[in-house]
The first five atom37 places (N, CA, C, CB, O) and aatype in JSON, in Angstrom:
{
  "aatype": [20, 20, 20, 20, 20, 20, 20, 20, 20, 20, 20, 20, 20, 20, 20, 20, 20, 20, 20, 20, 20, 20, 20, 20, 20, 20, 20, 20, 20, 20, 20, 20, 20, 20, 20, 20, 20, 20, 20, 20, 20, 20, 20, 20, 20, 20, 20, 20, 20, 20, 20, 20, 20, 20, 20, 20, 20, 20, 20, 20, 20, 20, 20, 20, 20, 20, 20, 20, 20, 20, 20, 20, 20, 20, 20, 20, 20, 20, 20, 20, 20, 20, 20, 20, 20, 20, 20, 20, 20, 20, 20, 20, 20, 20, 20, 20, 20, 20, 20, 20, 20, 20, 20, 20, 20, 20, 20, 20, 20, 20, 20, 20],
  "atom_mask": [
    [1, 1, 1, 1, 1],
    [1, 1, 1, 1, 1],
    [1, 1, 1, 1, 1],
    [1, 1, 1, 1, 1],
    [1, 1, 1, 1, 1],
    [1, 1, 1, 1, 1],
    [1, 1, 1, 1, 1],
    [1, 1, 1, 1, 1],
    [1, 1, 1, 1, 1],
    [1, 1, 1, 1, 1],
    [1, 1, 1, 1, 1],
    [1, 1, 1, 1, 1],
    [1, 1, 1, 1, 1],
    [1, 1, 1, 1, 1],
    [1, 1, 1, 1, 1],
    [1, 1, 1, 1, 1],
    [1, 1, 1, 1, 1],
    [1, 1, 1, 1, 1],
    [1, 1, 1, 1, 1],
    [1, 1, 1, 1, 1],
    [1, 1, 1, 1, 1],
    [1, 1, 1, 1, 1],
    [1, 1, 1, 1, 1],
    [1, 1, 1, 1, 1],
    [1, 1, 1, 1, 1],
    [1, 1, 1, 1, 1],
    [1, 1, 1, 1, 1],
    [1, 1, 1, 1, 1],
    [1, 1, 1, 1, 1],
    [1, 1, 1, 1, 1],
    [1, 1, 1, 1, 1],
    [1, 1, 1, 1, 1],
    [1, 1, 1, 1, 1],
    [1, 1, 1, 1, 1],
    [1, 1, 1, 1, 1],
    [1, 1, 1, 1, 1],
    [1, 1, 1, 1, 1],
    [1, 1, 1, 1, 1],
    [1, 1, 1, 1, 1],
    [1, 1, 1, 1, 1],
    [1, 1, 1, 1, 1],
    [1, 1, 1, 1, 1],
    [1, 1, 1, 1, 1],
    [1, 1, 1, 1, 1],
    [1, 1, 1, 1, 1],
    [1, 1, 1, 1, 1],
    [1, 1, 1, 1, 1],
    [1, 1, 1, 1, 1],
    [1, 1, 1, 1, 1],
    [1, 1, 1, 1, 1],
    [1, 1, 1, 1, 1],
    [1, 1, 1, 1, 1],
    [1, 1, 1, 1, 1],
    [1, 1, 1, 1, 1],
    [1, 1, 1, 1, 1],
    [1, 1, 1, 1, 1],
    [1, 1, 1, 1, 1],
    [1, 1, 1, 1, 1],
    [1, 1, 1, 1, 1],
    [1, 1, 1, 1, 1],
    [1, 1, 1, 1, 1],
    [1, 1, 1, 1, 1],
    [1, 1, 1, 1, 1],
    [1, 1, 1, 1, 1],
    [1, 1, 1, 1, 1],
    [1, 1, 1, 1, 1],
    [1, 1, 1, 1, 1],
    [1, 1, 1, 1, 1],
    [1, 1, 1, 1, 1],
    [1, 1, 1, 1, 1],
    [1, 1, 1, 1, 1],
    [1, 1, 1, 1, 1],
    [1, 1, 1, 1, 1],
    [1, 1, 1, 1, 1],
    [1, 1, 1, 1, 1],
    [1, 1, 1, 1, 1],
    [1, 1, 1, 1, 1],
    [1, 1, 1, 1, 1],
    [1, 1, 1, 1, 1],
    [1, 1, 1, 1, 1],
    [1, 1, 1, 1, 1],
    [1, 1, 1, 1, 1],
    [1, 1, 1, 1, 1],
    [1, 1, 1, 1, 1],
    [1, 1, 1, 1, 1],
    [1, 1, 1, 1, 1],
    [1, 1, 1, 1, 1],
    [1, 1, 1, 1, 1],
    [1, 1, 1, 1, 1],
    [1, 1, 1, 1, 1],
    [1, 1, 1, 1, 1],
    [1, 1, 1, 1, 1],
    [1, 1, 1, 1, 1],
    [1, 1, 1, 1, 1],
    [1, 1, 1, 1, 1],
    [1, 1, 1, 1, 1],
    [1, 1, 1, 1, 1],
    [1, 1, 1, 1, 1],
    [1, 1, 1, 1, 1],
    [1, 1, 1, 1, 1],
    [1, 1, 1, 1, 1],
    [1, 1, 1, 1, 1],
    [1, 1, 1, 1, 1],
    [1, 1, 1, 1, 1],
    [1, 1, 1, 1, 1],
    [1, 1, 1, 1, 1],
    [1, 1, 1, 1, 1],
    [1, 1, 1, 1, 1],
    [1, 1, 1, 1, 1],
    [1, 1, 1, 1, 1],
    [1, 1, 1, 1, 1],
    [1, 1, 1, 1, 1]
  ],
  "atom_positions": [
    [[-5.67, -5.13, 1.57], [-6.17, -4.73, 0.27], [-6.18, -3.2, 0.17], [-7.58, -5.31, 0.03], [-5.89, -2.58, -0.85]],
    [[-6.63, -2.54, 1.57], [-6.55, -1.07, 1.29], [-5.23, -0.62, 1.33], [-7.31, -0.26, 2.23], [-5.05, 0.6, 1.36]],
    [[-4.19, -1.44, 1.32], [-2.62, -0.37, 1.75], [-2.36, -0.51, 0.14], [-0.91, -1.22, 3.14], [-2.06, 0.46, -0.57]],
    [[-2.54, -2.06, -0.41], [-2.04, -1.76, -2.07], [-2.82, -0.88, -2.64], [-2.09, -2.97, -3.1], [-2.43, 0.23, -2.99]],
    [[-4.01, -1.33, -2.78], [-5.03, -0.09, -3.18], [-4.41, 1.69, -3.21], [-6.35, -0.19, -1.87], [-4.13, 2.52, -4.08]],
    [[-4.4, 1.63, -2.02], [-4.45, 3.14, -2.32], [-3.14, 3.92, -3.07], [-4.67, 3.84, -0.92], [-3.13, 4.89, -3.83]],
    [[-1.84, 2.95, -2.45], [-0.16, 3.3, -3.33], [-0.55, 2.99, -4.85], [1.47, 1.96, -2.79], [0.07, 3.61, -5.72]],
    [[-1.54, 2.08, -5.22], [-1.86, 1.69, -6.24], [-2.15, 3.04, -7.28], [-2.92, 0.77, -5.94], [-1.64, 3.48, -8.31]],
    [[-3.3, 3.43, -6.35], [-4.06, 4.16, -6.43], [-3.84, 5.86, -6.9], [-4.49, 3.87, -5.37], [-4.54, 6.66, -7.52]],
    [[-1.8, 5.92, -5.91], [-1.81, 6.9, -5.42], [-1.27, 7.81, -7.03], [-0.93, 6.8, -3.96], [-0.99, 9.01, -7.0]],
    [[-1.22, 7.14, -8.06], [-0.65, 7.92, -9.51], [-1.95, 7.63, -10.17], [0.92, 7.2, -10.47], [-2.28, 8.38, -11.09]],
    [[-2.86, 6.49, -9.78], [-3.78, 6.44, -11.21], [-3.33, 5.21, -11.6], [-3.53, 7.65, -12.49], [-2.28, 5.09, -12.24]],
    [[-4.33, 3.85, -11.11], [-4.09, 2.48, -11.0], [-4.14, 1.9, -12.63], [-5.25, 1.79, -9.93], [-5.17, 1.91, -13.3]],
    [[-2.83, 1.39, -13.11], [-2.78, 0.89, -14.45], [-3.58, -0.46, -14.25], [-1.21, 0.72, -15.04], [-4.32, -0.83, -13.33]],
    [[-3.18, -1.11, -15.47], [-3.43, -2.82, -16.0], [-2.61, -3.54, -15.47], [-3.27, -3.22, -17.51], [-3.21, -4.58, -15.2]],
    [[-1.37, -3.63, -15.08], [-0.26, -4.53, -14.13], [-0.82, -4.3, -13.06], [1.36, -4.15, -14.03], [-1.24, -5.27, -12.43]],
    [[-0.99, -2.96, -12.52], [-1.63, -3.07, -10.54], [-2.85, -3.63, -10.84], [-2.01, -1.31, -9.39], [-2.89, -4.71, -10.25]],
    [[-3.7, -3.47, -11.35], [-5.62, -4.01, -10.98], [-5.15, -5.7, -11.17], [-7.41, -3.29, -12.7], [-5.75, -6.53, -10.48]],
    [[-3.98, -6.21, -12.22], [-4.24, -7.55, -12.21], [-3.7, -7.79, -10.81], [-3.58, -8.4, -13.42], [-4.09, -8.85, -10.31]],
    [[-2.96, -7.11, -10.12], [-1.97, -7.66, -9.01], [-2.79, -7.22, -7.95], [-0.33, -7.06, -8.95], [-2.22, -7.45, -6.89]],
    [[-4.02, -6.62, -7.76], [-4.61, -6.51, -6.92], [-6.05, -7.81, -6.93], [-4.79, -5.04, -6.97], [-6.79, -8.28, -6.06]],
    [[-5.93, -7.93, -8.0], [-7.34, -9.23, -8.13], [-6.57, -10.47, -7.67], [-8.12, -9.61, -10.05], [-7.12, -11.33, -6.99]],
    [[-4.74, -10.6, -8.24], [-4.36, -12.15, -7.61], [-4.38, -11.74, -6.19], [-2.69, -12.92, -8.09], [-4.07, -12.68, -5.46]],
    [[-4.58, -10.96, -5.74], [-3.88, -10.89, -4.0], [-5.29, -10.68, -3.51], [-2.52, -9.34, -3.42], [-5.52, -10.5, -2.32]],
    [[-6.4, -10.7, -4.6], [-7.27, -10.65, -3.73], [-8.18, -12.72, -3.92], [-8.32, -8.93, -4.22], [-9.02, -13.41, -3.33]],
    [[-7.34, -12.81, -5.01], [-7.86, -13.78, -4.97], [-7.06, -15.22, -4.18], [-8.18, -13.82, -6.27], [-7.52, -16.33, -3.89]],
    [[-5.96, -14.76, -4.03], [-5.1, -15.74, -2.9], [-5.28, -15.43, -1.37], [-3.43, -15.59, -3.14], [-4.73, -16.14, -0.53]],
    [[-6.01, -14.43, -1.04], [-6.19, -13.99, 0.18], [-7.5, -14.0, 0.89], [-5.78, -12.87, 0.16], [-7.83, -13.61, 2.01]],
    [[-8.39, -14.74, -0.42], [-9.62, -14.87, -0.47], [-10.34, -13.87, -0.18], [-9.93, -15.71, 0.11], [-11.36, -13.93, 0.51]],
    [[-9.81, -12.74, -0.74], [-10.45, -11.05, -0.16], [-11.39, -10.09, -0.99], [-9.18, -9.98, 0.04], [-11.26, -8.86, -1.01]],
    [[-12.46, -10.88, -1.73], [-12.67, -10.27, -2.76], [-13.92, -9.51, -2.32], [-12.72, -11.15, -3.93], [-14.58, -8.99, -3.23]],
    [[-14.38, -9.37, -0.95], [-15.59, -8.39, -0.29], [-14.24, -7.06, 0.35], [-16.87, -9.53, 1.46], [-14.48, -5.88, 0.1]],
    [[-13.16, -7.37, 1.0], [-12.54, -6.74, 1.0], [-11.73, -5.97, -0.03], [-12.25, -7.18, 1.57], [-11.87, -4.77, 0.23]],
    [[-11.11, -6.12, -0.86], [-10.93, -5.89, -2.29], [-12.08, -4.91, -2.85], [-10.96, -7.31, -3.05], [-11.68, -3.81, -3.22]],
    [[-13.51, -5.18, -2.97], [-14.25, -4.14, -3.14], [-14.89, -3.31, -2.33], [-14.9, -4.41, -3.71], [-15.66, -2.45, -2.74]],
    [[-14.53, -3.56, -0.78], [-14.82, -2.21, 0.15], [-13.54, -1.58, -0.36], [-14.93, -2.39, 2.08], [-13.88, -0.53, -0.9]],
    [[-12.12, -1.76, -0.46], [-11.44, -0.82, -0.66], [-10.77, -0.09, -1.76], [-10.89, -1.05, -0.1], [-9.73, 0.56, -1.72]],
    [[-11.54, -0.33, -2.73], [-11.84, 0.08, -4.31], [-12.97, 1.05, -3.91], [-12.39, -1.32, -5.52], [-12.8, 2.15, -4.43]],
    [[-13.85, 0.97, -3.29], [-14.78, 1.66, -2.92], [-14.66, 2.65, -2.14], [-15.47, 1.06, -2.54], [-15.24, 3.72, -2.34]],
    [[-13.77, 2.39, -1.01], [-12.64, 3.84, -0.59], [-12.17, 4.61, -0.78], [-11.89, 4.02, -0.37], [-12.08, 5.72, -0.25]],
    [[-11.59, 3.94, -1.97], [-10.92, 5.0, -2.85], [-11.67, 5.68, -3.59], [-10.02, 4.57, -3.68], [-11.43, 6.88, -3.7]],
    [[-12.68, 5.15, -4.23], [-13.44, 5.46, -5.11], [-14.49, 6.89, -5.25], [-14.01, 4.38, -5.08], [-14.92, 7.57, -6.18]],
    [[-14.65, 6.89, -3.15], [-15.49, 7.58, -2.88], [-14.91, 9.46, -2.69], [-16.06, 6.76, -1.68], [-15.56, 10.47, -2.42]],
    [[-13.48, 9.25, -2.97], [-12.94, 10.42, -2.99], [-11.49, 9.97, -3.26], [-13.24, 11.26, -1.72], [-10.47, 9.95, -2.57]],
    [[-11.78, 9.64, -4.49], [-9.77, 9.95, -4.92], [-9.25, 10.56, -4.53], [-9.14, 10.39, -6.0], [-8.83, 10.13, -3.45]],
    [[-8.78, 11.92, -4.83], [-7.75, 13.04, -4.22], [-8.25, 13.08, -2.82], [-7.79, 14.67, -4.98], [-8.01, 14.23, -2.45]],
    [[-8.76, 12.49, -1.95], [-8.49, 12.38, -0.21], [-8.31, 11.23, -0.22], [-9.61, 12.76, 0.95], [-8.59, 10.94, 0.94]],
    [[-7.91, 9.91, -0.94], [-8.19, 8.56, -0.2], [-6.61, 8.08, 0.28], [-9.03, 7.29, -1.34], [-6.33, 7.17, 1.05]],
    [[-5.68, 9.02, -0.46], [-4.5, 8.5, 0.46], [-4.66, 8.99, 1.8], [-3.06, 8.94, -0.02], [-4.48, 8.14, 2.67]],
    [[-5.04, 10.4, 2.27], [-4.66, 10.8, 3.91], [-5.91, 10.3, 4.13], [-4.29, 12.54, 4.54], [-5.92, 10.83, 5.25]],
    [[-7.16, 9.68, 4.07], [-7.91, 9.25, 4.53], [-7.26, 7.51, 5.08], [-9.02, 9.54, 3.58], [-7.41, 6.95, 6.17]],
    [[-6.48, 6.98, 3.76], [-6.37, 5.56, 4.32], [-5.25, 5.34, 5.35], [-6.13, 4.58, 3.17], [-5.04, 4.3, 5.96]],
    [[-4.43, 6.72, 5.45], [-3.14, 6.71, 6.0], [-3.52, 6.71, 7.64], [-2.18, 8.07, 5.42], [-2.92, 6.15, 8.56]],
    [[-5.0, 7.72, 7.69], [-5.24, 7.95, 8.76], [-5.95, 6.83, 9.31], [-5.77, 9.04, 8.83], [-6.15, 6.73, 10.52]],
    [[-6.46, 5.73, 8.23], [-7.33, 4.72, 8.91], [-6.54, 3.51, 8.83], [-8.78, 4.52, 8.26], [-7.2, 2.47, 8.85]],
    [[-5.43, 3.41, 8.75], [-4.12, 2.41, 8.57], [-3.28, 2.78, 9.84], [-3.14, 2.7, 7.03], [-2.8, 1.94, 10.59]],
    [[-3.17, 3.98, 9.96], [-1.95, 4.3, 11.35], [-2.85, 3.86, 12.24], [-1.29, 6.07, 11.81], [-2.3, 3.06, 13.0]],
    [[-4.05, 4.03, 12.51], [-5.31, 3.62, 13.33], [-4.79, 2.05, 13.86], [-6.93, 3.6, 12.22], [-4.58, 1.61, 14.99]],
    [[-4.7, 1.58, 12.8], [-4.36, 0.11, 13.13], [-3.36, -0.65, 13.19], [-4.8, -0.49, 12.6], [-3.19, -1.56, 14.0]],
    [[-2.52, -0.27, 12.13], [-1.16, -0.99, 11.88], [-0.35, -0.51, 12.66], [-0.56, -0.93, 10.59], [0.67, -1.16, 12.89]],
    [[-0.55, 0.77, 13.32], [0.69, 1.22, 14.48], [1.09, 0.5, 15.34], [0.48, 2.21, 15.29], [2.3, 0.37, 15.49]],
    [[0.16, -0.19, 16.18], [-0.1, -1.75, 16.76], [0.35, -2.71, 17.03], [-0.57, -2.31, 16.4], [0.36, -3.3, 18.11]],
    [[0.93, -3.07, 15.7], [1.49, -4.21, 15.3], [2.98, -4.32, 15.41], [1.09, -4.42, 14.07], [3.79, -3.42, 15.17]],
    [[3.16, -5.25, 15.7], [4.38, -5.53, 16.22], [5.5, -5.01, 14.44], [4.34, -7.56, 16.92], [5.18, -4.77, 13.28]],
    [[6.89, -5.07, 15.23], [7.68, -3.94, 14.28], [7.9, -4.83, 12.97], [9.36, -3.29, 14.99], [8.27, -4.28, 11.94]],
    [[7.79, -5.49, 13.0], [8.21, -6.99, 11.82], [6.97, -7.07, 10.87], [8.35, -8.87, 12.75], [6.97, -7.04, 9.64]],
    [[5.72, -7.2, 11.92], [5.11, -7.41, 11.06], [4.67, -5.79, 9.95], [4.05, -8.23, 11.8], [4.15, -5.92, 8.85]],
    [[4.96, -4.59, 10.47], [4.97, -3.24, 10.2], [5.98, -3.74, 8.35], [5.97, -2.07, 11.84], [5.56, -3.85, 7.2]],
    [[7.13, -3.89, 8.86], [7.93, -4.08, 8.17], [7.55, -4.77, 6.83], [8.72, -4.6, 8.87], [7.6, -4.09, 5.8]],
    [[7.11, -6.27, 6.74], [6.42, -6.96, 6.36], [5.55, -6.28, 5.67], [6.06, -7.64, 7.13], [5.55, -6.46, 4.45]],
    [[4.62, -5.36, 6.24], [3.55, -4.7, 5.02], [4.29, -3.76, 3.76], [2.38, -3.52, 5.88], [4.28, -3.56, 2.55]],
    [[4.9, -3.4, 5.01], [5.48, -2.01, 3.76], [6.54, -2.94, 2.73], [6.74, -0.28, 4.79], [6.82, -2.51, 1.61]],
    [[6.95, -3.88, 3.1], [8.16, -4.45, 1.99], [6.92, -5.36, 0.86], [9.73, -5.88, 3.02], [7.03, -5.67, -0.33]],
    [[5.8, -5.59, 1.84], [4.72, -6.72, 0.45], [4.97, -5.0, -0.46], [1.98, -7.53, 1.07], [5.8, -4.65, -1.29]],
    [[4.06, -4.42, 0.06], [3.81, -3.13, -1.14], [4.92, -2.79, -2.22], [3.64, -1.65, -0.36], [4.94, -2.72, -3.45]],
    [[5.63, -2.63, -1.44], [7.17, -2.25, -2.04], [7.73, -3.3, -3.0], [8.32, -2.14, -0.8], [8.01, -2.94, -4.14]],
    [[7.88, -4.43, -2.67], [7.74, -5.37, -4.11], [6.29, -5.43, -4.77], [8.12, -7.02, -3.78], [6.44, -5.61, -5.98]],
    [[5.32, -5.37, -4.51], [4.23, -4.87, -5.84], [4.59, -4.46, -6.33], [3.25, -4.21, -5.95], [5.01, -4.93, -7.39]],
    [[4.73, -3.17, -5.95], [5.09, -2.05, -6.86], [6.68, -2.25, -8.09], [5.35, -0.71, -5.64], [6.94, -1.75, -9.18]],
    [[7.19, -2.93, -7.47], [8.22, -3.16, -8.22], [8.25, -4.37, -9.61], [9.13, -3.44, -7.18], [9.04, -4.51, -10.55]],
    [[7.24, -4.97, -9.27], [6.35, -5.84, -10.41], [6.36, -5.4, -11.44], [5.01, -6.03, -10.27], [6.65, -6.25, -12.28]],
    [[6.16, -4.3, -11.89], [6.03, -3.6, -12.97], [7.28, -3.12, -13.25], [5.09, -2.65, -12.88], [7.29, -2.76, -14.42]],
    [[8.46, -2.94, -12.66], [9.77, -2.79, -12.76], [10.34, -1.72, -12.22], [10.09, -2.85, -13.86], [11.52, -1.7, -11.87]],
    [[9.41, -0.58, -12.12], [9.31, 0.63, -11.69], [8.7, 1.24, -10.59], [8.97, 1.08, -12.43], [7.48, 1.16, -10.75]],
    [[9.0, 1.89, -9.41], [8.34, 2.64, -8.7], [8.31, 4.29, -8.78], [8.7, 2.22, -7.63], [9.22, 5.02, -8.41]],
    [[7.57, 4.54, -9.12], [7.09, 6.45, -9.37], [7.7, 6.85, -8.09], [5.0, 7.06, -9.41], [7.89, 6.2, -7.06]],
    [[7.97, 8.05, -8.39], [8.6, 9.01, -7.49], [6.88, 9.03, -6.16], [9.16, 10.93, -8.67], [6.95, 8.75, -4.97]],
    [[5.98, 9.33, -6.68], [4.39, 9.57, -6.06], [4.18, 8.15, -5.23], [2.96, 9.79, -7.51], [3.47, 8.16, -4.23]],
    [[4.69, 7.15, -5.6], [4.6, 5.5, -5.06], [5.23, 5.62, -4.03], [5.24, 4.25, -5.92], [4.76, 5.34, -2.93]],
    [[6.58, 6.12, -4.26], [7.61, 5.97, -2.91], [7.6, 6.7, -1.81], [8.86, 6.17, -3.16], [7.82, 6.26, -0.69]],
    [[7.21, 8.45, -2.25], [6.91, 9.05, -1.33], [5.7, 8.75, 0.0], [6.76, 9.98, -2.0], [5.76, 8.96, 1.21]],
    [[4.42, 8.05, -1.05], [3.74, 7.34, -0.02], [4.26, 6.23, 0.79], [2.73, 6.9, -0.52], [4.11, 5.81, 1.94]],
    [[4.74, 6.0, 0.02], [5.63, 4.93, 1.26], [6.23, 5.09, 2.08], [6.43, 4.21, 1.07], [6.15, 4.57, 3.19]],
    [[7.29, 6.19, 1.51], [7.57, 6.19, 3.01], [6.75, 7.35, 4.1], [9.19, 6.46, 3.08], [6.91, 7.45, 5.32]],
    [[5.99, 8.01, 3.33], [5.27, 8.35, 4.61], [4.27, 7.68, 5.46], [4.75, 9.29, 4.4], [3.75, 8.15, 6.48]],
    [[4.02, 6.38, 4.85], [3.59, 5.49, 5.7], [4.49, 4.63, 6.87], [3.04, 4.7, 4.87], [4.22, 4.27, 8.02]],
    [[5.62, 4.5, 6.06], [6.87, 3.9, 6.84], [7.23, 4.94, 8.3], [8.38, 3.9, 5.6], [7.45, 4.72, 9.49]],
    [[7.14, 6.01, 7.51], [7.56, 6.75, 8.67], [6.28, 7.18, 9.79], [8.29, 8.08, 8.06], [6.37, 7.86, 10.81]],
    [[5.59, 6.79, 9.44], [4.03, 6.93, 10.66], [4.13, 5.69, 11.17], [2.17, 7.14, 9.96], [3.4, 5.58, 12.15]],
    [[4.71, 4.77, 10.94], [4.69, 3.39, 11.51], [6.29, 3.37, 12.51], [4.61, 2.08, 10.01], [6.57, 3.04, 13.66]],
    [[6.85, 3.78, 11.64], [8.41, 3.89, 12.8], [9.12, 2.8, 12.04], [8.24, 3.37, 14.91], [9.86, 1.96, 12.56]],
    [[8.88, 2.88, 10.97], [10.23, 1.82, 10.13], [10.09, 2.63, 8.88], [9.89, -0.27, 9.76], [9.54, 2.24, 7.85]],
    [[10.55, 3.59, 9.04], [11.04, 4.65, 7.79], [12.91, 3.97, 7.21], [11.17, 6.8, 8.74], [13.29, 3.75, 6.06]],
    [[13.66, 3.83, 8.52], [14.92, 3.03, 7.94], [14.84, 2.01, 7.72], [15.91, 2.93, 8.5], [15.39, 1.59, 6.71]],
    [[14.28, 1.34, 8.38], [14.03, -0.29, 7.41], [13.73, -0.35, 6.07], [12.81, -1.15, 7.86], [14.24, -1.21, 5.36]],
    [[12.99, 0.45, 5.67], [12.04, 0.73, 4.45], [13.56, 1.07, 3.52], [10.58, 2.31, 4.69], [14.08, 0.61, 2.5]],
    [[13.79, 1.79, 4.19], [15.19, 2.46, 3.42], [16.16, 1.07, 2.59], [16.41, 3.35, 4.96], [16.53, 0.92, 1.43]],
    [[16.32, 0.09, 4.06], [17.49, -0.2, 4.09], [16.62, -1.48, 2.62], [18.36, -0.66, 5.93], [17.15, -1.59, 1.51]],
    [[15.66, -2.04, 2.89], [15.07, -2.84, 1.81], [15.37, -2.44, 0.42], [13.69, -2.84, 1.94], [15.82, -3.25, -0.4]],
    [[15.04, -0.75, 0.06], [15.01, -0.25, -0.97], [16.79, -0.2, -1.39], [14.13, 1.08, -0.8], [17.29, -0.45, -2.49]],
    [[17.37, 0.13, -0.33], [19.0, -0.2, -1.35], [19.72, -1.35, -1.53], [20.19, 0.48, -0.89], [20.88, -1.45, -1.93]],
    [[18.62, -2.57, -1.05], [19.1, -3.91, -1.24], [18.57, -4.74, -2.54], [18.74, -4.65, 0.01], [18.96, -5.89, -2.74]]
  ]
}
């Protein structure tokens, strides 16, 4: 919830992301999680991307390379839900991609 959140987050969260963050919170049954990380953000917008980046590499570095992959491609089709990804969307991405070590994967998704 905090990785959509905050890419969500990272231009100024419209009406297409908040609904696409309530179904994913409501298929994931995450809705205490969902509002700790609304609340993250909340508590300092302009720091909550390098705050979540720093409390995401914390954890997701970890994880095996697939499932790395896997996060950044869920986000990456969110975002594309709306039809569009902002120049500010992608850049977070891939600087998350690239703190994780699948900056080319990320790539290779996006020209497919």
């Amino acid at each position: 919830m905090l990785l959509k959140s905050v890419i969500f987050h990272y231009h100024g969260l419209d009406e297409q992301e908040k609904q696409d963050l309530d179904k994913t919170a409501l298929e994931l049954n995450a809705h205490e999680e969902y509002r700790w990380a609304m609340d993250f953000v909340a508590t300092d917008y302009v720091t909550a991307f390098d705050r979540a980046r720093f409390f995401l590499n914390d954890i997701i570095g970890d994880y095996q390379k697939e499932k790395r992959i896997e996060l950044i491609n869920m986000v990456w089709q969110a975002n594309n839900l709306k039809g569009y990804v902002t120049e500010m969307e992608a850049t977070a991405m891939l600087k998350l991609a690239r703190d994780w070590n699948v900056q080319k994967e990320l790539i290779k998704l996006v020209l497919n």
